[in-house]
N, C-alpha and C positions, 0 to 999 in steps of 0.2 A: 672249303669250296662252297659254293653259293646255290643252293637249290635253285633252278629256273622256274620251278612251279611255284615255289614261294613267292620270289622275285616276281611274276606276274602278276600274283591276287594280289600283293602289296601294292603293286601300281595300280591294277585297275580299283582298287578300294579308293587307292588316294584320289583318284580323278572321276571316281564318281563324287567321293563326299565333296573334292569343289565345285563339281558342275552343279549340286546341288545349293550348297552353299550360295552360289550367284544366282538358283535361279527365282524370280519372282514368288512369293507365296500367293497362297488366298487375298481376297482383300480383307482388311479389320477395320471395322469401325469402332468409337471407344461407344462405349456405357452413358449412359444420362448421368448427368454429376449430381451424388445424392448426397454431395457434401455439408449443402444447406438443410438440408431434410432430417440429414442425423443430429446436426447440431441441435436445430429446434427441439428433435424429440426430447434430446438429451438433456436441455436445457429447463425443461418444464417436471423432470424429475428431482431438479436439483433446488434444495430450498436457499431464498435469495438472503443476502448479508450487506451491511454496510459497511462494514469495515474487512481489513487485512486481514489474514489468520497469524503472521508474526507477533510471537510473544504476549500473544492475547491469553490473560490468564483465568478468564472466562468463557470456555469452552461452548460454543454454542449461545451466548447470548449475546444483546445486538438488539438493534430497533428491527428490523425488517424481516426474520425469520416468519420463512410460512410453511407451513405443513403441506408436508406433499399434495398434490390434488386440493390443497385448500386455497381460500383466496386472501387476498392481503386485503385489509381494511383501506382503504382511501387507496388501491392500488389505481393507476393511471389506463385506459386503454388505449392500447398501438394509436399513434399520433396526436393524443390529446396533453396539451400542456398543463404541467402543475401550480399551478395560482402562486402570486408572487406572495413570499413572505416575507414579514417585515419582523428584520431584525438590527439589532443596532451591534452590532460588534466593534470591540476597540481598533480592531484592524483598519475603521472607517473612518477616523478618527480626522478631520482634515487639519491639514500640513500646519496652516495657523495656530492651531488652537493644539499643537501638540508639546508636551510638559515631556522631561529629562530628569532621570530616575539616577541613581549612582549605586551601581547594582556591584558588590563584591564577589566575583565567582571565585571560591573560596579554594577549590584544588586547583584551578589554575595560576593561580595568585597575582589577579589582579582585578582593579574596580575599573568596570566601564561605564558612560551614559547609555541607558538606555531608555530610548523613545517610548512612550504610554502607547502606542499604535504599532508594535515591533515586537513580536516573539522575545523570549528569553533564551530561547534558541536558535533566532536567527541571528540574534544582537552576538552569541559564541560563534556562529557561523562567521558574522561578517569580522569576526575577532581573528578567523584563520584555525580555529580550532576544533578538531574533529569529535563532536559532541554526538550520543549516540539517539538514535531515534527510530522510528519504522513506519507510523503510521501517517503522521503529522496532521491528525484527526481529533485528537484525544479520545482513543478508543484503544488503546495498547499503555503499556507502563512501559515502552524502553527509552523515553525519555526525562523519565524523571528522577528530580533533583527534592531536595529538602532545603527549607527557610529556616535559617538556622533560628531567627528571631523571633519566633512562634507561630502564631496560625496562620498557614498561608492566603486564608481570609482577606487579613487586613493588608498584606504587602503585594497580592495580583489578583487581577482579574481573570478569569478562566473562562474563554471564549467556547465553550461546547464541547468539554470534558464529560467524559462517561465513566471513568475507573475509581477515581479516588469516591470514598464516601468518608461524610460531615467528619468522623472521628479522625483517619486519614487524612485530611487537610486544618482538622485543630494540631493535629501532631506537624506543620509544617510542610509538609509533602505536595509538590506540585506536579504537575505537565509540563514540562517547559514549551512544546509545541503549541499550543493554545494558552499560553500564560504570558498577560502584560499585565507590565509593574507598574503600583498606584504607589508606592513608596523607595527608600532607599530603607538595602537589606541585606543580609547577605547569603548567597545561594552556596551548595552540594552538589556539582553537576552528577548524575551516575547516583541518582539514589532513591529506590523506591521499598513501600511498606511491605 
């Protein structure tokens, strides 16, 4: 049998918590958005880098590291531009005046042309084959390949590499992200010192 006493607090509970449930609150206004505010702060404890952190096997170095609270050398202030540099990269290389290299990628096993103004990485790319990379800076090793021919010196040009040093590129050893070919050679995709 069914308690009536129960049976009534059960109703009147239920039909107050709707009548509250519908009714109006307080007003709420939101908060000033300190979204910006935090970022900045946060931003100015964080020392700056120029490259990825993937597969970088030099923990911390880098052209742009500044020490907390310190200041960068030649750093920019909020809206002033950086003076144009002049540099000549093979990338700029114009269309006319561009020479075809016959480049042997040796695990994949075949020889393609590649363009003096063209990656050794993009020329695999435009090959359909999935060559491995991260930064495409030359500031990481996960794209590099070995010249099987000797020092990768004399067979690319290395457009703004930072990782391999002089001994590491007498032994062959390239970037392929920043590496156009001045000769015909034959490449190691996937191989670093």
């Amino acid at each position: 049998m069914v308690d009536p006493l129960a049976l009534g607090i059960a109703v009147t509970l239920t039909l107050a918590v709707a009548v509250l449930h519908f009714l109006p609150g307080p007003p709420w206004t939101p908060r000033e958005d300190v979204t910006d505010e935090v970022l900045e702060r946060r931003a100015r404890t964080v020392s700056e880098t120029e490259f990825p952190a993937p597969m970088n096997r030099a923990i911390g170095a880098g052209g742009g590291a500044v020490a907390v609270g310190g200041e960068a050398e030649g750093e920019l202030e909020e809206g002033e531009e950086a003076p144009a540099e002049e540099t000549t990269s093979p990338a700029d290389i114009p269309d006319d005046e561009v020479e075809n290299f016959d480049v042997e990628y040796v695990k994949e096993g075949e020889t393609v042309a590649v363009a003096n103004n063209e990656t050794l990485l993009e020329a695999g790319e435009d090959e359909g084959w999935d060559l491995p990379y991260a930064c495409r800076e030359g500031q990481c090793l996960s794209c590099g390949g070995h010249v099987v021919d000797g020092d990768a010196r004399e067979y690319v040009e290395h457009d703004g590499q930072e990782m391999l040093d002089d001994e590491e590129l007498a032994n062959g050893y390239v970037l392929t992200c920043v590496a156009y070919p001045r000769g015909e050679f034959s490449l190691e995709t996937s191989e670093t010192p």
